[in-house]
Biopython code that builds the backbone (N, CA, C, O; Angstrom):
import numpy as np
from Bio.PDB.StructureBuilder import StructureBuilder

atoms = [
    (1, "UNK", "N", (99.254, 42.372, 134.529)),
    (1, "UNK", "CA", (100.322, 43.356, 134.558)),
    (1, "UNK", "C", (99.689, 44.745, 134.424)),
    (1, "UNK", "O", (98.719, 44.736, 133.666)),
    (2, "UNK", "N", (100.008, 46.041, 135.008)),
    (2, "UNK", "CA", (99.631, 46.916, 135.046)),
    (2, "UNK", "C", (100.187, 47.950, 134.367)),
    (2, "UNK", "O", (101.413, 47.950, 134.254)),
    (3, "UNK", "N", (99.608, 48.753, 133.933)),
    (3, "UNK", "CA", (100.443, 49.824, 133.310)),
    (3, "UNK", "C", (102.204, 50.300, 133.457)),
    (3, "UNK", "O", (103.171, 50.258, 132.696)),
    (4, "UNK", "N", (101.960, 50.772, 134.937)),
    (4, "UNK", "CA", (103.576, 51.060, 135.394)),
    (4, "UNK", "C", (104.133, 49.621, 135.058)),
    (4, "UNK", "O", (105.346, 49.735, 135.229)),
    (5, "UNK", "N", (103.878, 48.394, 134.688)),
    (5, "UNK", "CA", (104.788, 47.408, 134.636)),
    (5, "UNK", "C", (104.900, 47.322, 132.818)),
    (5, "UNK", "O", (105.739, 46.485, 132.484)),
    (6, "UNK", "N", (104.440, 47.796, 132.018)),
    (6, "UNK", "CA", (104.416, 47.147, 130.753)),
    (6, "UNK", "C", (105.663, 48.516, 130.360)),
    (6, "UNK", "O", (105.698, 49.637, 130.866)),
    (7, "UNK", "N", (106.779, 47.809, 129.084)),
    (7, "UNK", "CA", (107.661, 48.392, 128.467)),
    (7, "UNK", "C", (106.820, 49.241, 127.353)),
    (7, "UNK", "O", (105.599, 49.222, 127.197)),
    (8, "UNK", "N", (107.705, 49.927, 126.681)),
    (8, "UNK", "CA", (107.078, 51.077, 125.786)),
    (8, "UNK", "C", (106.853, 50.739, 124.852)),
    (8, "UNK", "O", (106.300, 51.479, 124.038)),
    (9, "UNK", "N", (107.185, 49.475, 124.571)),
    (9, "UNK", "CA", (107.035, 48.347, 123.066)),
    (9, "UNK", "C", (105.712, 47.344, 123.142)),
    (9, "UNK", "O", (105.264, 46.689, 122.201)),
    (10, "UNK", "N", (105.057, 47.404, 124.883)),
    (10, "UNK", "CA", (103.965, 46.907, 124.610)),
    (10, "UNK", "C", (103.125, 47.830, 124.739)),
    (10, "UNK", "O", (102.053, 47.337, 125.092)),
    (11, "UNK", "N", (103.060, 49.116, 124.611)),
    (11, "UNK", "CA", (101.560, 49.986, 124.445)),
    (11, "UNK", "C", (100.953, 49.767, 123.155)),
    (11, "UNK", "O", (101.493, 49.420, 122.105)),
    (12, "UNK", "N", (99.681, 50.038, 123.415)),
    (12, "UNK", "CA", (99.148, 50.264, 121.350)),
    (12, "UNK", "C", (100.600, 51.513, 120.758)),
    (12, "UNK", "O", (101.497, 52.161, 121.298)),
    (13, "UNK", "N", (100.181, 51.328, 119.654)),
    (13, "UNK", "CA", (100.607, 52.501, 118.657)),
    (13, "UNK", "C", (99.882, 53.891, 119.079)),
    (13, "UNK", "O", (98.892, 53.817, 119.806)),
    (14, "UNK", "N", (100.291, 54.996, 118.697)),
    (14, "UNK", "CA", (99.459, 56.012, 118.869)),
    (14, "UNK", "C", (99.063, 56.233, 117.654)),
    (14, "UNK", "O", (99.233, 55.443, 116.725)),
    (15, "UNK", "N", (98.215, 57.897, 117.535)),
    (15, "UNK", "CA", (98.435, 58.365, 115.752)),
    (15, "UNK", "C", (99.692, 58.376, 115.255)),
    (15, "UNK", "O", (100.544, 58.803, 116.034)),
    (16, "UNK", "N", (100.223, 57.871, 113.691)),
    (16, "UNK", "CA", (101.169, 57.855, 112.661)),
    (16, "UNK", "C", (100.335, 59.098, 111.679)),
    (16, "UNK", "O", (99.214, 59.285, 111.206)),
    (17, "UNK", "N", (101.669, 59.776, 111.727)),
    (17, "UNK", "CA", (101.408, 60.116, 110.254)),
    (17, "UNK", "C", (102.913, 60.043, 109.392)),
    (17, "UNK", "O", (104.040, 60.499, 109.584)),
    (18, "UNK", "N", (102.132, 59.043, 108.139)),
    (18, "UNK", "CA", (103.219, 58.422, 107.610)),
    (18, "UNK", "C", (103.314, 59.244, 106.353)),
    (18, "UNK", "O", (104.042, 58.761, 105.486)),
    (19, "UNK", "N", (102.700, 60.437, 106.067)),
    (19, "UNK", "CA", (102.769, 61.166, 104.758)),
    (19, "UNK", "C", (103.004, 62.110, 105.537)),
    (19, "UNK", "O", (102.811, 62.278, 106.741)),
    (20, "UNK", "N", (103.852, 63.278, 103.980)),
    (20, "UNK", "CA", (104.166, 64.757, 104.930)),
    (20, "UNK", "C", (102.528, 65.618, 103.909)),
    (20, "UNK", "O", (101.905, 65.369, 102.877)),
    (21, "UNK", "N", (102.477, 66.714, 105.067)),
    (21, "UNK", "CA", (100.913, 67.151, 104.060)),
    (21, "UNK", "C", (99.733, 66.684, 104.954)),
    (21, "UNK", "O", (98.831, 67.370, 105.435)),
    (22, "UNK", "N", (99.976, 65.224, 105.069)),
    (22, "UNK", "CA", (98.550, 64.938, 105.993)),
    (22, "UNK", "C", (97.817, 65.013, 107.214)),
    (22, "UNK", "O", (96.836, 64.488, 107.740)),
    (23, "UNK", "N", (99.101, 66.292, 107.571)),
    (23, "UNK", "CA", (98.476, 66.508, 109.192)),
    (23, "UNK", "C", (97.396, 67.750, 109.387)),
    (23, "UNK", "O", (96.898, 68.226, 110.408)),
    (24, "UNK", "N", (97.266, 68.028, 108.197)),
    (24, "UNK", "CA", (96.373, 69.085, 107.945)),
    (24, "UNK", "C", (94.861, 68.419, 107.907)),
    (24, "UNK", "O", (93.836, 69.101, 107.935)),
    (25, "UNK", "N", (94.887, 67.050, 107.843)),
    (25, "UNK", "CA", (93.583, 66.238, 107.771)),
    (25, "UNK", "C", (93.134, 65.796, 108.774)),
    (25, "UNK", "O", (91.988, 65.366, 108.901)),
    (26, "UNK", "N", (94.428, 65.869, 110.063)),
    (26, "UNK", "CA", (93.860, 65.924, 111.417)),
    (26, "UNK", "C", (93.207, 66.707, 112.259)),
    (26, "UNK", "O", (93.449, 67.853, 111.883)),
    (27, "UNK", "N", (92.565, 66.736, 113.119)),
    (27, "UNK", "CA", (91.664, 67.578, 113.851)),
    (27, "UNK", "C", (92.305, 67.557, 115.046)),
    (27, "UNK", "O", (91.575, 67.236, 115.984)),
    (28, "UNK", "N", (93.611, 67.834, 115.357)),
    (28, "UNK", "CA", (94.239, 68.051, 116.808)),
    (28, "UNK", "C", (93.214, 68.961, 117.709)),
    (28, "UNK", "O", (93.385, 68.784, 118.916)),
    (29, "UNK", "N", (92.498, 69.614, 117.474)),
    (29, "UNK", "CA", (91.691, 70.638, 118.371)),
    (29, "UNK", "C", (90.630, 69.494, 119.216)),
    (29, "UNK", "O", (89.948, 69.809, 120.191)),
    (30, "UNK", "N", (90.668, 68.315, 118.685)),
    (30, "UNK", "CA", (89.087, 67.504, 119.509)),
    (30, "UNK", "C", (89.534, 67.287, 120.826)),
    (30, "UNK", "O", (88.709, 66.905, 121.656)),
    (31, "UNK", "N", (91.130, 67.534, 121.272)),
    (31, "UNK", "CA", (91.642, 66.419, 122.277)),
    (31, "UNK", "C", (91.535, 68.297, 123.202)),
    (31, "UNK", "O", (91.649, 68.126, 124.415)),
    (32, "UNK", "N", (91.433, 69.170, 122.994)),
    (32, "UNK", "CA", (91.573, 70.057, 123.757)),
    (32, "UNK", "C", (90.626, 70.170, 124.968)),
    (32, "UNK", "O", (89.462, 69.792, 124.835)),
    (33, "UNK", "N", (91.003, 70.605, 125.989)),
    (33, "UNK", "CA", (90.163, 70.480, 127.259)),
    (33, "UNK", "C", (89.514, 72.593, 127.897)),
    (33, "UNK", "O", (88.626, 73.120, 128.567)),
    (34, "UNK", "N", (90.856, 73.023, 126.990)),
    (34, "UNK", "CA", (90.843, 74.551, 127.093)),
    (34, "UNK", "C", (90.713, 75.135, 126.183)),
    (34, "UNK", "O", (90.987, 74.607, 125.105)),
    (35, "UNK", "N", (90.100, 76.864, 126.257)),
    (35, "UNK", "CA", (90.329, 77.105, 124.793)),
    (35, "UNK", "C", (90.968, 78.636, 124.840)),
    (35, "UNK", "O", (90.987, 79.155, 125.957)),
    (36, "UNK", "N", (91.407, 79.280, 123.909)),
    (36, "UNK", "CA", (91.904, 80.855, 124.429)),
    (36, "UNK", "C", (90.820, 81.634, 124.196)),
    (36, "UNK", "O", (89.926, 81.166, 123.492)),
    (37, "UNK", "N", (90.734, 82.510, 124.553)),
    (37, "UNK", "CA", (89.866, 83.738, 124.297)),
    (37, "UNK", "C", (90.681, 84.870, 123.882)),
    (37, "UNK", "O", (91.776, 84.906, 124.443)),
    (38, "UNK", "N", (90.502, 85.582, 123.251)),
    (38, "UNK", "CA", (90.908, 87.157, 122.897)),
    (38, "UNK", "C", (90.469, 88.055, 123.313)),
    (38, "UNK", "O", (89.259, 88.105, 123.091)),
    (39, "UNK", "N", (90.932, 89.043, 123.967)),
    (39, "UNK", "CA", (90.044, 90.119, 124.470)),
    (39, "UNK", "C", (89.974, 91.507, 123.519)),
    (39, "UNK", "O", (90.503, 92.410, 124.167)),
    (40, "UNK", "N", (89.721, 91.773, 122.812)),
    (40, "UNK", "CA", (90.146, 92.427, 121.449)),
    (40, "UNK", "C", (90.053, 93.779, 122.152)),
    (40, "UNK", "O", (90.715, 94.581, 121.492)),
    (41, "UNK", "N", (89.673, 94.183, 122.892)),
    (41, "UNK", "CA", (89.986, 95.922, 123.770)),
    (41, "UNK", "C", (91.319, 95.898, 123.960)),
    (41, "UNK", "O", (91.828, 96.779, 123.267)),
    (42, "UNK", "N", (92.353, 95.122, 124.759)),
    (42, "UNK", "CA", (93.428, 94.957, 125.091)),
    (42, "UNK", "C", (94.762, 94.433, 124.322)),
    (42, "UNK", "O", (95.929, 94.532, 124.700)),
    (43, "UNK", "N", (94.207, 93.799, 123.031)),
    (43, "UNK", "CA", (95.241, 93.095, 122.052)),
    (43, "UNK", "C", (95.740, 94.453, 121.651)),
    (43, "UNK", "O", (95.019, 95.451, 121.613)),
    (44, "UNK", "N", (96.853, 94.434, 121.391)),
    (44, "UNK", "CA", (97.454, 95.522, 120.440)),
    (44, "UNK", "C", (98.242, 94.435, 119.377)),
    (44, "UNK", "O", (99.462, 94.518, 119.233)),
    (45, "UNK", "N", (97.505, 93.497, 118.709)),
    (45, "UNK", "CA", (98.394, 93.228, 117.634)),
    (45, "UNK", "C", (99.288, 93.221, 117.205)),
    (45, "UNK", "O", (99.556, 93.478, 116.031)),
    (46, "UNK", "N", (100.199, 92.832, 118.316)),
    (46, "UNK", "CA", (101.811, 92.856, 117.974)),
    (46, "UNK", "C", (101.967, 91.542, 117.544)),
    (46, "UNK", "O", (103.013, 91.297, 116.944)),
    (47, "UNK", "N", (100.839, 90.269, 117.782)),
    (47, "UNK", "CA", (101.119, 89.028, 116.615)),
    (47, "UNK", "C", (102.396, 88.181, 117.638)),
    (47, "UNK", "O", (103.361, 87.589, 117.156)),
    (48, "UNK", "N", (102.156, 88.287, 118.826)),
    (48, "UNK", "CA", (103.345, 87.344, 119.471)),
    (48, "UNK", "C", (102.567, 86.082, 119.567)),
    (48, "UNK", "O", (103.136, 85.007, 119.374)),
    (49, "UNK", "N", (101.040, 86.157, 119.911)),
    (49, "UNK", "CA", (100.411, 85.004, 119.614)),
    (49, "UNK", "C", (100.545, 83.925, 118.521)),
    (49, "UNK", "O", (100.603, 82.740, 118.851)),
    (50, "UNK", "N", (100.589, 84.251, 117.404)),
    (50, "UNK", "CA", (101.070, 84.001, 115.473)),
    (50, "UNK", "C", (102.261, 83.541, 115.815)),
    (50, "UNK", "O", (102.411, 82.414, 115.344)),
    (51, "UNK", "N", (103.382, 83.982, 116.559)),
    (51, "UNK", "CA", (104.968, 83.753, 116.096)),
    (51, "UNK", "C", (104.876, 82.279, 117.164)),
    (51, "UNK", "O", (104.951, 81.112, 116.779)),
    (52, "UNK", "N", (104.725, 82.682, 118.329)),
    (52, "UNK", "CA", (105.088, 81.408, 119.230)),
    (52, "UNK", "C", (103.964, 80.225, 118.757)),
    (52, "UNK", "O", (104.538, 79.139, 118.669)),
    (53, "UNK", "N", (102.540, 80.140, 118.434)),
    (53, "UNK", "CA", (101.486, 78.819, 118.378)),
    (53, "UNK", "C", (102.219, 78.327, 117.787)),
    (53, "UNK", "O", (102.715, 78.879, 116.805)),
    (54, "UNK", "N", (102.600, 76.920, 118.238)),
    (54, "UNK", "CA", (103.145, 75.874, 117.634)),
    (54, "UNK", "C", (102.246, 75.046, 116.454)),
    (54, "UNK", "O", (102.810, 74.381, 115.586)),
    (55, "UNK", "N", (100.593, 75.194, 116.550)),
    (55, "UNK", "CA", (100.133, 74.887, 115.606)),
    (55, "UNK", "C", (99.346, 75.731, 114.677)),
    (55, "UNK", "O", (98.287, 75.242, 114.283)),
    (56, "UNK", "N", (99.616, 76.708, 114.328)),
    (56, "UNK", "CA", (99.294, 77.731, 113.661)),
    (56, "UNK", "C", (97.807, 78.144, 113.282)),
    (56, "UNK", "O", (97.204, 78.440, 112.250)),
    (57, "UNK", "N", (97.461, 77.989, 114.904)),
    (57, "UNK", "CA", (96.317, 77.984, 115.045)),
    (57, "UNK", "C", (95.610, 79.835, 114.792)),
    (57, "UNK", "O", (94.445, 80.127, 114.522)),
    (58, "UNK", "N", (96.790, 80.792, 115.000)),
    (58, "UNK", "CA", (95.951, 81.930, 115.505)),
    (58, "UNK", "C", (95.668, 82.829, 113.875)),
    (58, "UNK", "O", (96.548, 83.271, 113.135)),
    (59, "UNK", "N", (94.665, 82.871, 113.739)),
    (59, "UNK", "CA", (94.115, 83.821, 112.518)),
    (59, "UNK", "C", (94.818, 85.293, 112.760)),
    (59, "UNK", "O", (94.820, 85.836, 113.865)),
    (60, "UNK", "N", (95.482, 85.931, 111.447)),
    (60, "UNK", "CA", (95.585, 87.121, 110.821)),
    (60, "UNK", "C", (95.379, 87.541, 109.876)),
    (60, "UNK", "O", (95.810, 86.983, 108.867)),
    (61, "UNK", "N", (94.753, 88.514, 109.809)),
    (61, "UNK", "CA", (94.297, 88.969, 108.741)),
    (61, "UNK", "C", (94.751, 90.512, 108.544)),
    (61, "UNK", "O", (94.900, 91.071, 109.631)),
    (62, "UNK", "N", (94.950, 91.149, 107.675)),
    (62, "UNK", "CA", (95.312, 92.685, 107.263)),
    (62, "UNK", "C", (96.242, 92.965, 108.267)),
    (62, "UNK", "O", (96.009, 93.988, 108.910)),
    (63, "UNK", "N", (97.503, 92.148, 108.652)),
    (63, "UNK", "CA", (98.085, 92.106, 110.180)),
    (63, "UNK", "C", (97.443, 92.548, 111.109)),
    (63, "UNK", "O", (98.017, 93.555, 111.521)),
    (64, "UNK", "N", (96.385, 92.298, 111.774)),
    (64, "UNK", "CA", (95.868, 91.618, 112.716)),
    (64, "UNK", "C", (95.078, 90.519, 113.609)),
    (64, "UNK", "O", (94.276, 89.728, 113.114)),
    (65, "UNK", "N", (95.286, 90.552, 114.483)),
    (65, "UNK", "CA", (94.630, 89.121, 114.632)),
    (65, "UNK", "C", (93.452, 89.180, 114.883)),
    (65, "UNK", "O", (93.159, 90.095, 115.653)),
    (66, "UNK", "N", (92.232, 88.247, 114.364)),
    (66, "UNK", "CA", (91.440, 88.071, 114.126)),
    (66, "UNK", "C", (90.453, 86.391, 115.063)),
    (66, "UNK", "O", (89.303, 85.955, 115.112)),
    (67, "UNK", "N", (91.564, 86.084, 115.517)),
    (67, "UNK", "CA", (90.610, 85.104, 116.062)),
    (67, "UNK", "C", (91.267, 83.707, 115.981)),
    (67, "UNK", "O", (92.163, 83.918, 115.164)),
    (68, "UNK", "N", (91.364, 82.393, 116.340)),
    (68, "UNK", "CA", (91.783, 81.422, 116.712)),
    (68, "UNK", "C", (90.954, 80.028, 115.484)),
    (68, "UNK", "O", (89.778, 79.829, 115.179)),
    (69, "UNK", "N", (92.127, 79.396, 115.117)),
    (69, "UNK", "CA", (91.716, 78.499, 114.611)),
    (69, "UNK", "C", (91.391, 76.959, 115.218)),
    (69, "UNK", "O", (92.121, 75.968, 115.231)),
    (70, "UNK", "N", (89.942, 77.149, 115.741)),
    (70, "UNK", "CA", (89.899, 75.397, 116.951)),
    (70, "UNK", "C", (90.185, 74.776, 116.250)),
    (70, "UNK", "O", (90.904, 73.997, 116.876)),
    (71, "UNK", "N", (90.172, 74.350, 114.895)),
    (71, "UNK", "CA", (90.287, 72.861, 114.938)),
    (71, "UNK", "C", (91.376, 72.135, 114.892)),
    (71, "UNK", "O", (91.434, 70.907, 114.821)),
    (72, "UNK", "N", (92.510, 73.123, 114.943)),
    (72, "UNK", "CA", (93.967, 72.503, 115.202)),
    (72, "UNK", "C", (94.560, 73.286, 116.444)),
    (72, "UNK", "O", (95.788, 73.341, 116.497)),
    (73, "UNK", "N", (93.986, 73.769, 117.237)),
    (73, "UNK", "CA", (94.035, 74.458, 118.555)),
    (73, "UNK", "C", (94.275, 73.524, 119.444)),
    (73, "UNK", "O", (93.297, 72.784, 119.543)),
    (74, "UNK", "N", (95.202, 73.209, 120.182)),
    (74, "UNK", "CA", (95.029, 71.826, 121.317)),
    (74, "UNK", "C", (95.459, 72.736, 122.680)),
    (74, "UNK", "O", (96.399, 72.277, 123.328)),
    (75, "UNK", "N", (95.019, 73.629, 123.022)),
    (75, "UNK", "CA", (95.345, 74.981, 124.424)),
    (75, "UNK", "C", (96.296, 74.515, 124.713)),
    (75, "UNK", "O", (96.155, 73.749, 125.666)),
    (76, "UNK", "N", (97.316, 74.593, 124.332)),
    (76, "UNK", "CA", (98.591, 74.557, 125.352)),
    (76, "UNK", "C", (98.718, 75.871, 126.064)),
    (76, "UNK", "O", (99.094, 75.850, 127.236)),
    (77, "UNK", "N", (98.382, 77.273, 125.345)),
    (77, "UNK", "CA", (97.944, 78.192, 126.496)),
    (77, "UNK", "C", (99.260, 79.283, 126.368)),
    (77, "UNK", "O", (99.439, 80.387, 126.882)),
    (78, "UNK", "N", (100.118, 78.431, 125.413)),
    (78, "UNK", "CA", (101.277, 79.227, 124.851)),
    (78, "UNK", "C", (100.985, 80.720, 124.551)),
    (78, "UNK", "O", (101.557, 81.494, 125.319)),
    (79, "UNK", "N", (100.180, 81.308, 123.550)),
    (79, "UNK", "CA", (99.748, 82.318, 123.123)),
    (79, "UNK", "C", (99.170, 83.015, 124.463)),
    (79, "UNK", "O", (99.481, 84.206, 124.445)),
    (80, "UNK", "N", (98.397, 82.655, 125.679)),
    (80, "UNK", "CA", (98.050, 83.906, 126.487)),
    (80, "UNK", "C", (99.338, 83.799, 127.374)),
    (80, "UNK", "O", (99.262, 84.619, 128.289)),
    (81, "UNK", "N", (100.760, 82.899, 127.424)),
    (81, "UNK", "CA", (101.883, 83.061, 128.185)),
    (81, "UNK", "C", (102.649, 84.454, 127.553)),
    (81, "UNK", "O", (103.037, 85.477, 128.118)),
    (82, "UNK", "N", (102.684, 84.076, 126.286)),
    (82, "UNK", "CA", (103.434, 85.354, 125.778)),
    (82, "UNK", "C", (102.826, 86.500, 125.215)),
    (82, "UNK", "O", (103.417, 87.391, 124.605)),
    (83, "UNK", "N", (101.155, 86.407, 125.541)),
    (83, "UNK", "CA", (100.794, 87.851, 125.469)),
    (83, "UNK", "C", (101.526, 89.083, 126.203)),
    (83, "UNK", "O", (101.726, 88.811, 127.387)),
    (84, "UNK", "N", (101.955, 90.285, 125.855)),
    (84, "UNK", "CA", (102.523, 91.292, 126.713)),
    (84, "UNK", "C", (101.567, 92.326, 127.397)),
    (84, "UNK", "O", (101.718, 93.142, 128.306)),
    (85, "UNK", "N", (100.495, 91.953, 126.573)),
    (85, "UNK", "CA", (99.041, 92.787, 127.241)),
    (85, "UNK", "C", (97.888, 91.783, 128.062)),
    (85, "UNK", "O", (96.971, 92.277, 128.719)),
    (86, "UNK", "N", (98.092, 90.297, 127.910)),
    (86, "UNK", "CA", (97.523, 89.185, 128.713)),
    (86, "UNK", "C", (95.582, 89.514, 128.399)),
    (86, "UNK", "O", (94.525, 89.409, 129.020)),
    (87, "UNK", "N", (96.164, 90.032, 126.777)),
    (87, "UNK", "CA", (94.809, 89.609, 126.135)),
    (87, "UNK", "C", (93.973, 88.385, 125.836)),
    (87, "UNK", "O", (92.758, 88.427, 125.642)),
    (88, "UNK", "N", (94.625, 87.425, 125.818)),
    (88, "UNK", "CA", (94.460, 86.016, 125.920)),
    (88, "UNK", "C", (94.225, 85.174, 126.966)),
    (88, "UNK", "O", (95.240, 84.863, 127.589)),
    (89, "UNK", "N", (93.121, 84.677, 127.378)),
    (89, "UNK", "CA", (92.628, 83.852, 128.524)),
    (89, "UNK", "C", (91.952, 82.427, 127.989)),
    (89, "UNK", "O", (91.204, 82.170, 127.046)),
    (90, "UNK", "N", (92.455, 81.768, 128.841)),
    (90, "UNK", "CA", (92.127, 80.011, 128.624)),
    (90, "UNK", "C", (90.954, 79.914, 129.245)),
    (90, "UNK", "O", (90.841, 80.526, 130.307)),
    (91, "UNK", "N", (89.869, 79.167, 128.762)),
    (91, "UNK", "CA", (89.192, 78.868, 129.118)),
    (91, "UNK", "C", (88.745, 77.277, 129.048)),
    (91, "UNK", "O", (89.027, 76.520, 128.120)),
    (92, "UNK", "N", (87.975, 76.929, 130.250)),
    (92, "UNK", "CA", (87.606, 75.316, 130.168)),
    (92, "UNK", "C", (86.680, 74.976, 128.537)),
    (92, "UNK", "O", (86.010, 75.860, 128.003)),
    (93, "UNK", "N", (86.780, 73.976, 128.117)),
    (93, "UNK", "CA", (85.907, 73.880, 126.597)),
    (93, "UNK", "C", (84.398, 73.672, 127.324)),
    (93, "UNK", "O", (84.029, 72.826, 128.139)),
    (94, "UNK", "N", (83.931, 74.398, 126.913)),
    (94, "UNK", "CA", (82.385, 74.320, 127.121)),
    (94, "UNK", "C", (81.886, 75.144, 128.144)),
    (94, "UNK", "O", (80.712, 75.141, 128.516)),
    (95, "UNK", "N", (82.671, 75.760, 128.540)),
    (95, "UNK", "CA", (81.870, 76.772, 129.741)),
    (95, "UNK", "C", (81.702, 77.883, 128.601)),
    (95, "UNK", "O", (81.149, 78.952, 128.858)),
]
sb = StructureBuilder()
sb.init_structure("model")
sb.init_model(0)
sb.init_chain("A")
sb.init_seg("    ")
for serial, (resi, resn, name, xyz) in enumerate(atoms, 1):
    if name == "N":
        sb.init_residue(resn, " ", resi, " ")
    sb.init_atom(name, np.array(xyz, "f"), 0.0, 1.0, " ", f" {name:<3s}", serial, name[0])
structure = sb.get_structure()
């Protein structure tokens, strides 16, 4: 039987997390294929990056931003969509 034929009750399990708290012990950033860049000439720190990352990946400091947290970073690419200055560029991981 092939994939397209098996129901959703016969896949493995995926990750559980069965505690609240313990997702901070995950490393969501390993599965990333992209990564953002900052262009810090062009940011004007208006922090739209901070409000929209769904995983609160983007560093601030003294309200501004400062730089990206990989290891819970998974590029969804969100943060250079809603840059208004398109200071933010994705890049492949490892180039």
């Amino acid at each position: 039987m092939g994939d397209a034929d098996k129901k959703y009750d016969e896949y493995p399990l995926g990750g559980m997390i069965t505690e609240k708290g313990s997702a901070r012990r995950y490393k969501t950033g390993d599965w990333r294929s992209r990564k953002p860049e900052v262009d810090k000439e062009k940011c004007i720190d208006c922090l739209f990056c901070w409000v929209f990352c769904p995983d609160n990946s983007v560093i601030v400091e003294n309200e501004k931003m400062k730089g990206f947290r990989y290891s819970h970073c998974k590029g969804c690419g969100i943060c250079a969509t809603e840059c208004p200055k398109k200071a933010i560029t994705l890049k492949e991981e490892g180039a």
